[in-house]
ZAKOLLUM-818037 format. One line per field, with one value per residue (C-alpha): chain; x negated, y negated, z. Coordinates in steps of 0.02 Angstrom, whole numbers. Each point is the difference from the previous one (the first is absolute). Example, Ala and Ser with C-alpha at 12.3 -4.5 7.8 and 13.67 -1.06 7.14 Angstrom:
<rs>
ch	c(A  A)
X	c(-615  -69)
Y	c(225  -172)
Z	c(390  -33)
</rs>
This chain:
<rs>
ch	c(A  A  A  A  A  A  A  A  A  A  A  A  A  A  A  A  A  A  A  A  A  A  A  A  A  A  A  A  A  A  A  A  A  A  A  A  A  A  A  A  A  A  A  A  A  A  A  A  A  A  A  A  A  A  A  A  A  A  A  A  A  A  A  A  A  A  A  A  A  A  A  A  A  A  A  A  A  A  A  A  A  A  A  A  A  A  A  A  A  A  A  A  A  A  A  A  A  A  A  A  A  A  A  A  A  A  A  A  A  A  A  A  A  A  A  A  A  A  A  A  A  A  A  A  A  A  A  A  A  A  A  A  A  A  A  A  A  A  A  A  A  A  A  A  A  A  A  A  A  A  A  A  A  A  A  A  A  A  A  A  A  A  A  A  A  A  A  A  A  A  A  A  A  A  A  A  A  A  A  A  A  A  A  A  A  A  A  A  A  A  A  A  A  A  A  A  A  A  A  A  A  A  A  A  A  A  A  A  A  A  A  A  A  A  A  A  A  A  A  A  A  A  A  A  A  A  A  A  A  A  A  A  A  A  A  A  A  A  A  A  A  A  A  A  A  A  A  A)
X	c(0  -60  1  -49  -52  102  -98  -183  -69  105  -65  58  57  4  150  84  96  10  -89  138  124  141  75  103  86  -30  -46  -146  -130  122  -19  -107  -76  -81  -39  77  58  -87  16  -43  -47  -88  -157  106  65  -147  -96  132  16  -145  60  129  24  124  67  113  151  71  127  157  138  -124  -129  -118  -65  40  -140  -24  -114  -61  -38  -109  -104  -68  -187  -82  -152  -126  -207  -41  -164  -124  -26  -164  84  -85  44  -145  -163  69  -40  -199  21  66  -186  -84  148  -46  -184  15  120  -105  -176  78  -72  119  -38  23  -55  20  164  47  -91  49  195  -15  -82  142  134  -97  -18  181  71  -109  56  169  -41  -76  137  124  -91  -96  118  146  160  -7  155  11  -172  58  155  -94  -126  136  88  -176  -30  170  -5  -161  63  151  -111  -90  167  71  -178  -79  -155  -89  -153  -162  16  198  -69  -135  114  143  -134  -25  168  47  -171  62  175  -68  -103  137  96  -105  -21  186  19  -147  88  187  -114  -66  159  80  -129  11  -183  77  41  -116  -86  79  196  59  177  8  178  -5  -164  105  155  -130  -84  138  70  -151  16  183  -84  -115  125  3  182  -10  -129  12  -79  -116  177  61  125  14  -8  57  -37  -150  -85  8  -63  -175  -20  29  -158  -94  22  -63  -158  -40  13  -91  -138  -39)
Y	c(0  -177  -144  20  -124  88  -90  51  108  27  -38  38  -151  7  79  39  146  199  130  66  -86  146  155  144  -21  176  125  115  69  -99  -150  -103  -189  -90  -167  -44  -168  -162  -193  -59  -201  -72  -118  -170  73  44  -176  -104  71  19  159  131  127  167  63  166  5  141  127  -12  26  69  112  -136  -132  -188  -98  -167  -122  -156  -144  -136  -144  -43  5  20  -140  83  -25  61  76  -65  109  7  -67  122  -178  -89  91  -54  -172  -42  -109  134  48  -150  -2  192  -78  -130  88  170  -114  -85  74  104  71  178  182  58  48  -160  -110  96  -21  -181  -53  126  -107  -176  58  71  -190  -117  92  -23  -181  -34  73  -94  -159  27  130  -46  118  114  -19  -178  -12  136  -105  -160  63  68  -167  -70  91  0  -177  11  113  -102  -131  91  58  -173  -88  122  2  -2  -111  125  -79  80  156  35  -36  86  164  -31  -8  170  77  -63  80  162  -16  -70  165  109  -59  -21  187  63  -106  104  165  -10  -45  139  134  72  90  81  -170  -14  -158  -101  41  -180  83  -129  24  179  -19  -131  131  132  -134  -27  172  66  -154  71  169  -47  -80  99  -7  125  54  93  -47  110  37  80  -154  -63  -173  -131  -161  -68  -75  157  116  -121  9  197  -8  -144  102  187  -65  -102  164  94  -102  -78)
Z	c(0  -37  -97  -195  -131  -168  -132  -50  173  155  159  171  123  187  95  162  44  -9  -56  -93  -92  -70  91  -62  168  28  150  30  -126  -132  54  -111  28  -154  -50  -149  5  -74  -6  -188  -5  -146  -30  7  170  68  -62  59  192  134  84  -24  102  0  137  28  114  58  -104  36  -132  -131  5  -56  100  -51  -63  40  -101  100  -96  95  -53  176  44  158  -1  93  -23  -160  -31  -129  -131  -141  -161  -155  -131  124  -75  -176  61  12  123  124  18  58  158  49  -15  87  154  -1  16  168  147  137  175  64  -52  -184  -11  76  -111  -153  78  19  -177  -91  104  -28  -201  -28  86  -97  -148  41  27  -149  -118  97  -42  -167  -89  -96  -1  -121  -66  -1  -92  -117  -68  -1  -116  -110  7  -44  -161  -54  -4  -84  -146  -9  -41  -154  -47  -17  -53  -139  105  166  58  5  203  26  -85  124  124  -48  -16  185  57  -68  53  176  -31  -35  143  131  -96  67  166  15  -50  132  143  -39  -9  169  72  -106  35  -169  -19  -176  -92  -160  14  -157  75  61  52  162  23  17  118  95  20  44  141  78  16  77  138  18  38  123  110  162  67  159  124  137  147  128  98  -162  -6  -210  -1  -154  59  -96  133  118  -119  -40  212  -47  -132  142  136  -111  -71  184  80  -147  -24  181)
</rs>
């Protein structure tokens, strides 16, 4: 049981509820529990909402159980952890800030030291896309806009200055390379090892990005008292309190 994606792969969503979701209502070695039931949603659906959920309730008047499909937009804003972006090393620059951050000196033993420059290194990255990068997407259509205009021009003129051909060379070289870049960002988020390098598909990698942040959702825990808990903030003091114990 799950939620699917019906167009191009199907992928399974998060949900909540039994093991088994039909009966023949039966007694004895004929009884017989399966799962058989399924939610279908497709990629505008999943896109368009930030969780969804199924849960089972319990059978009453049919020998199935009733499926409910939770749509929910809401987000819980916790800290977010910083991440190593694979579209950086395309940028030269990237290079002289791990320099410059893995050169600075840092107290403590080895594994310490090599801790505290990876941390230093992975922020200052962060820093400097946020102030030196463009959006991708937003540089992407202005450079389209750009040599649109550009060809418009020729169109309309007969001819280009040897000046707006040069330039208009650069602005697509840049599009192919803010292409590129564009489509390594969706793979990473996507996690699709199998794509063939040239395939710019970024609306299926987008559908396929956010269904595997669907499925990592953890909706239930149960606790050391054997007590399942749903409430988002109990189950991270769950995960706090595990890895405190396990790694004190």
């Amino acid at each position: 049981m799950g939620a699917f994606i019906t167009n191009n792969d199907l992928h399974e969503n998060g949900f909540i509820g039994l093991r088994y979701t039909w009966c023949n209502n039966k007694s004895g070695g004929a009884r017989i529990l399966e799962r058989l039931d399924k939610c279908f949603i497709n990629s505008i659906a999943l896109n368009y909402f930030s969780q969804l959920t199924v849960r089972h309730l319990a059978r009453i008047a049919s020998d199935h159980s009733p499926l409910v499909l939770n749509f929910c937009n809401s987000r819980n804003f916790h800290k977010r952890r910083i991440i190593f972006e694979d579209v950086w090393a395309s940028y030269p620059a990237s290079f002289a800030v791990v320099k410059r951050e893995w050169s600075k000196k840092f107290s403590g033993n080895s594994a310490q030291i090599l801790n505290a420059k990876c941390k230093r290194t992975l922020k200052s990255l962060l820093f400097w896309s946020k102030a030196k990068l463009k959006n991708l997407n937003d540089l992407k259509c202005s450079l389209m806009e750009e040599i649109l205009k550009l060809q418009t021009d020729e169109a309309e003129v007969g001819w280009l200055s040897e000046e707006d051909c040069w330039r208009m060379k650069s602005k697509i070289i840049e599009l192919n390379t803010t292409m590129a870049r564009l489509c390594s960002w969706w793979k990473q988020r996507a996690k699709v090892k199998w794509m063939n390098e040239g395939d710019h598909n970024f609306k299926f990698n987008h559908s396929y990005a956010n269904a595997s942040k669907i499925g990592n959702i953890i909706l239930k825990l149960k606790n050391e008292d054997g007590l399942v808990v749903e409430e988002q903030s109990h189950i991270e003091d769950i995960f706090i309190q595990f890895f405190n114990s396990k790694w004190k």
